[in-house]
C-alpha positions in Angstrom: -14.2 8.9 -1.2 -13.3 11.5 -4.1 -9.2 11.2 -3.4 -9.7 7.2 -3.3 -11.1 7.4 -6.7 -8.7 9.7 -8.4 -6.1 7.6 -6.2 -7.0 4.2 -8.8 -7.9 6.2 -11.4 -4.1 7.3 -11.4 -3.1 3.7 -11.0 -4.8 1.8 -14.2 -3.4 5.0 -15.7 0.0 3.5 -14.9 -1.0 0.4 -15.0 -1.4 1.3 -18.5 1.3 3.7 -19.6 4.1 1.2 -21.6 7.5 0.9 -19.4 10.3 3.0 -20.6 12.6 1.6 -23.3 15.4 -0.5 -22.3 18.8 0.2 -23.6 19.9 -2.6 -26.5 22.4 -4.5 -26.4 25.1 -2.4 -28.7 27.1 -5.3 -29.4 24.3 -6.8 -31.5 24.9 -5.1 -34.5 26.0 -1.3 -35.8 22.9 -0.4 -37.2 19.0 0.0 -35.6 15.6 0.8 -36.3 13.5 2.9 -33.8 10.3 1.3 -33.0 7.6 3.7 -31.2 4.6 1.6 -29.1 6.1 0.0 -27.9 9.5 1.8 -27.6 12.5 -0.4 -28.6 15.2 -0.3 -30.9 15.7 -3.5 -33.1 19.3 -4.7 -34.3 20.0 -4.8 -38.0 22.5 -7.4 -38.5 22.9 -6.6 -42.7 22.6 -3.2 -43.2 21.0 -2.8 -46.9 23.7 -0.8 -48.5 26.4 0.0 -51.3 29.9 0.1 -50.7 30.8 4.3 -50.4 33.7 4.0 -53.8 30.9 2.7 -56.0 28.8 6.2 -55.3 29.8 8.3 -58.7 28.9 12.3 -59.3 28.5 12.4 -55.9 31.8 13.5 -54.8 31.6 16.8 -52.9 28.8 15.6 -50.6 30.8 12.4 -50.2 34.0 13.9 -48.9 31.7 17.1 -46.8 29.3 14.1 -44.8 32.3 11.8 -44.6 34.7 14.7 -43.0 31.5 15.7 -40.5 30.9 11.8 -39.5 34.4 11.3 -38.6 35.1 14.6 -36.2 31.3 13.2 -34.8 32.8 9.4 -34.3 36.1 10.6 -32.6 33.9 12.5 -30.2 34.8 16.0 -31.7 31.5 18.8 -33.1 29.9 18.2 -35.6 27.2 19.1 -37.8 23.5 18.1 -38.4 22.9 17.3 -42.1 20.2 17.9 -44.6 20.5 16.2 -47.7 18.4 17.2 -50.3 17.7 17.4 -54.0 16.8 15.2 -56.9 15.3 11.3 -56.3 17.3 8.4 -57.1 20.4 10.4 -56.8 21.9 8.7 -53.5 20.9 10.6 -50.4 20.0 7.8 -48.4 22.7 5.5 -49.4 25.6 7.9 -49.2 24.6 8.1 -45.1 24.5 4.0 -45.1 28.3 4.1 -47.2 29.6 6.4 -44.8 28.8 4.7 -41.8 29.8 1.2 -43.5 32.8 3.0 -44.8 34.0 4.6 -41.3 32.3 2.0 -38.7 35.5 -1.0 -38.7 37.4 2.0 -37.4 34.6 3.4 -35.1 33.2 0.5 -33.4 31.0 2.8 -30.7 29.5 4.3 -34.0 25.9 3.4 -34.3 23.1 3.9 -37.2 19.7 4.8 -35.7 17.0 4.7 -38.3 13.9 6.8 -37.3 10.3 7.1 -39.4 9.1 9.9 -40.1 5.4 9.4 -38.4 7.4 8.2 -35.1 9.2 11.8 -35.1 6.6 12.6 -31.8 8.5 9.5 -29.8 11.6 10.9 -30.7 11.6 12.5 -27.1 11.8 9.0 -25.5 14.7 7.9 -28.1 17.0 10.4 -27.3 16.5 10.1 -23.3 17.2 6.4 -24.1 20.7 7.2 -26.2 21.4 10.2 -23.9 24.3 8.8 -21.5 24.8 5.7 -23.9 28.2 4.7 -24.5 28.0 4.7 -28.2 27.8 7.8 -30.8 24.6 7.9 -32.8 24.0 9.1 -36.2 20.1 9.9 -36.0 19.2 9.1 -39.6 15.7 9.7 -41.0 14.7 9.2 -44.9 12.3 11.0 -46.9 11.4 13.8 -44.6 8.9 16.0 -45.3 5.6 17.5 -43.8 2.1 18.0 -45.2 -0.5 21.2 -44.4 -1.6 19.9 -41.2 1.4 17.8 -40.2 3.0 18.9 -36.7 5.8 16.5 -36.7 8.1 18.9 -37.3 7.4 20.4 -33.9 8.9 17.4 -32.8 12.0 17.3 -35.4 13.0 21.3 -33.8 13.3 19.2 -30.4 16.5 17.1 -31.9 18.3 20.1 -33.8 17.7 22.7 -31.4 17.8 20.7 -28.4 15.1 22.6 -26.2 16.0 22.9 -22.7 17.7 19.8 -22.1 19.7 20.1 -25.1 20.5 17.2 -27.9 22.8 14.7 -26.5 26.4 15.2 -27.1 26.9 11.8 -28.6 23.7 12.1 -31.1 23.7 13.8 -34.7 20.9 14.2 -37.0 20.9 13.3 -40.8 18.2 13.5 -42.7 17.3 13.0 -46.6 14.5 15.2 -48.7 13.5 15.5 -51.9 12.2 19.7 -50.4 14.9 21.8 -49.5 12.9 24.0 -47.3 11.0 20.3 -46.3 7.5 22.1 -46.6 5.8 22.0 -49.9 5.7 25.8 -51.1 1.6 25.5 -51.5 1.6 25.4 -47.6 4.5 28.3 -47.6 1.8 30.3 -49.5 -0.8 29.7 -47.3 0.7 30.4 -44.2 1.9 33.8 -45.8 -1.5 34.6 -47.2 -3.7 33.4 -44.3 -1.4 34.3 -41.3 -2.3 37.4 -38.6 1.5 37.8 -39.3 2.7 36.5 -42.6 6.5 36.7 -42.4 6.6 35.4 -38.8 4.4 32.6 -40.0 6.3 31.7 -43.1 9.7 32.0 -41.0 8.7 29.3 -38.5 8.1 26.8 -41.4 11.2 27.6 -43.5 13.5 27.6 -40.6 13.2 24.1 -39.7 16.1 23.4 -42.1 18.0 26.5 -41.5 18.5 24.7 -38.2 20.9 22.1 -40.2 24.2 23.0 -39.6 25.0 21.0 -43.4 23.1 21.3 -46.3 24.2 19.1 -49.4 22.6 18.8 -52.3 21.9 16.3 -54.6 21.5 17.2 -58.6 20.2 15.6 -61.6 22.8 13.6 -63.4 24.4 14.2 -66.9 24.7 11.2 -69.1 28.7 10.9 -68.7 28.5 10.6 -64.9 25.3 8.3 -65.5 27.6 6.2 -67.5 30.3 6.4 -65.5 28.1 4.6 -62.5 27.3 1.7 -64.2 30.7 1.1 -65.6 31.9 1.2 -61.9 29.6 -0.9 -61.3 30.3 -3.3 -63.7 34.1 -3.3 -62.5 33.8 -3.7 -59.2 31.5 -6.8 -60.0 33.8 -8.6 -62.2 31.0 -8.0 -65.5 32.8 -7.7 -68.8 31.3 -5.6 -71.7 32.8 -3.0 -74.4 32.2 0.5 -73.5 30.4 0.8 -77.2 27.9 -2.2 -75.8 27.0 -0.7 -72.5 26.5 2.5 -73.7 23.6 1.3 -76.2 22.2 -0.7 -73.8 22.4 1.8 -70.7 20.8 4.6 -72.9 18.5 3.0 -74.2 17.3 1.6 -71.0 17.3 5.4 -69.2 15.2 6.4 -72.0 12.3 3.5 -71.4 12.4 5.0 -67.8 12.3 8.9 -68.7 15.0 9.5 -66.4 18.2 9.4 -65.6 20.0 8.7 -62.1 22.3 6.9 -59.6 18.9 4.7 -59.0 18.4 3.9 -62.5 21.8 3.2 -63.6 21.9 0.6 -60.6 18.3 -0.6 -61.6 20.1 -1.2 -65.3 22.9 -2.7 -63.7 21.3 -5.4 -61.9 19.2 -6.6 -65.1 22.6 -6.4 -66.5 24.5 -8.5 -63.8 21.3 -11.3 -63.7 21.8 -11.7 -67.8 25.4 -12.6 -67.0 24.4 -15.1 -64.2 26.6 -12.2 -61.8 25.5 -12.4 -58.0 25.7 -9.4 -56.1 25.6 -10.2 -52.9 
């Protein structure tokens, strides 16, 4: 009587448990998004993104993320990336430009975008890519973890692996405004409130020592912020003296109170819709 119970108890538990993901159709498009509950990955068919040439100041990380994406897309090692530093200053669209830049020549190379709160599914994502026949750049924006937060538990399973080990045709990129991904309030904590500090502190600060890449991202000067939008402005065809654009592009950092690749391109577009320019 007791075994026939836990027998159909064990049933509607299965009964209940979501069927595995089913692998996409590649073809579809060159870009996803990871959805968790249920698990499936859904085809992007216009990836929202700036062509790589028109990303200024940025050079160094440019030619370091592009050089690791390619030895990853012709199937040699390569490198999980952190990118981190100041907002607004292209992290998350120099990983969309460099897949857009190197993907014509790449066709099996696929963009997998993953949220951060569906990090603990990221388990069932990489069983589903493990064995695919594409090579997936594992992309995640705006990562970081609060004082109770144990996604990153989850994140240590994709860089170091565990036992199964990551999938030869995945790498992971990710984009944070923290270096170290935890704020330092919650580094304090843990080395003031831990049995063993250092041990405690190390296991938090480690996460992103287990990035093969780190590239960071820096505050702009007002030359290289100028420099942007006049790139801009060339490669869109909109016509104005360098004495005009700089009033007008100063002027309008300065109603912001900062200055960066996001706000020059914020200027640029008020710019290009004055002018009647599309940008599409």
């Amino acid at each position: 009587m007791e075994r026939d119970a836990l027998e159909r108890i064990a049933e509607a538990l299965e009964r209940l448990r979501p069927p595995p993901a089913s692998a996409p159709d590649w073809s579809a498009a060159s870009a996803f998004v990871w959805h968790a509950d249920p698990d499936h990955l859904e085809p992007v068919a216009d990836v929202n993104r700036v062509p790589l040439e028109l990303l200024h100041g940025i050079d160094r990380s440019r030619n370091t993320l592009m050089a690791n994406t390619r030895q990853f897309a012709r199937g040699l090692p390569a490198n999980n990336a952190l990118l981190w530093g100041a907002r607004g200053m292209g992290k998350s669209s120099l990983v969309k430009a460099v897949h857009g830049a190197l993907e014509e020549d790449f066709a099996g190379l696929k963009l997998v975008e993953i949220q951060r709160e569906d990090l603990p599914s990221i388990g069932r994502l990489l069983a589903l890519l493990r064995g695919a026949d594409v090579r997936a750049v594992l992309y995640c924006d705006d990562l970081s973890f609060s004082h109770d937060d144990q996604h990153y538990k989850s994140l240590k399973a994709v860089l170091d692996g565990g036992v199964s080990g990551r999938p030869e045709n995945v790498v992971f990129y990710a984009t944070s405004n923290r270096r170290h991904l935890m704020p330092r309030d919650m580094i304090e904590n843990e080395r003031g409130s831990a049995i063993n500090p250092s041990e405690a502190v190390e296991e938090k600060v480690s996460l992103s020592d287990r990035f093969g890449l780190w590239l960071g991202f820096h505050a702009c000067d007002q030359d290289a912020y100028l420099a942007m939008i006049r790139g801009y402005c060339d490669a869109y065809g909109v016509a104005m003296s360098d004495e005009d654009l700089r009033a007008e592009a100063i002027e309008w950092q300065a109603t912001r109170g900062s200055r960066s690749g996001r706000v020059a391109w914020q200027y640029f577009t008020d710019l290009a819709g004055r002018r009647g320019v599309t940008l599409g």
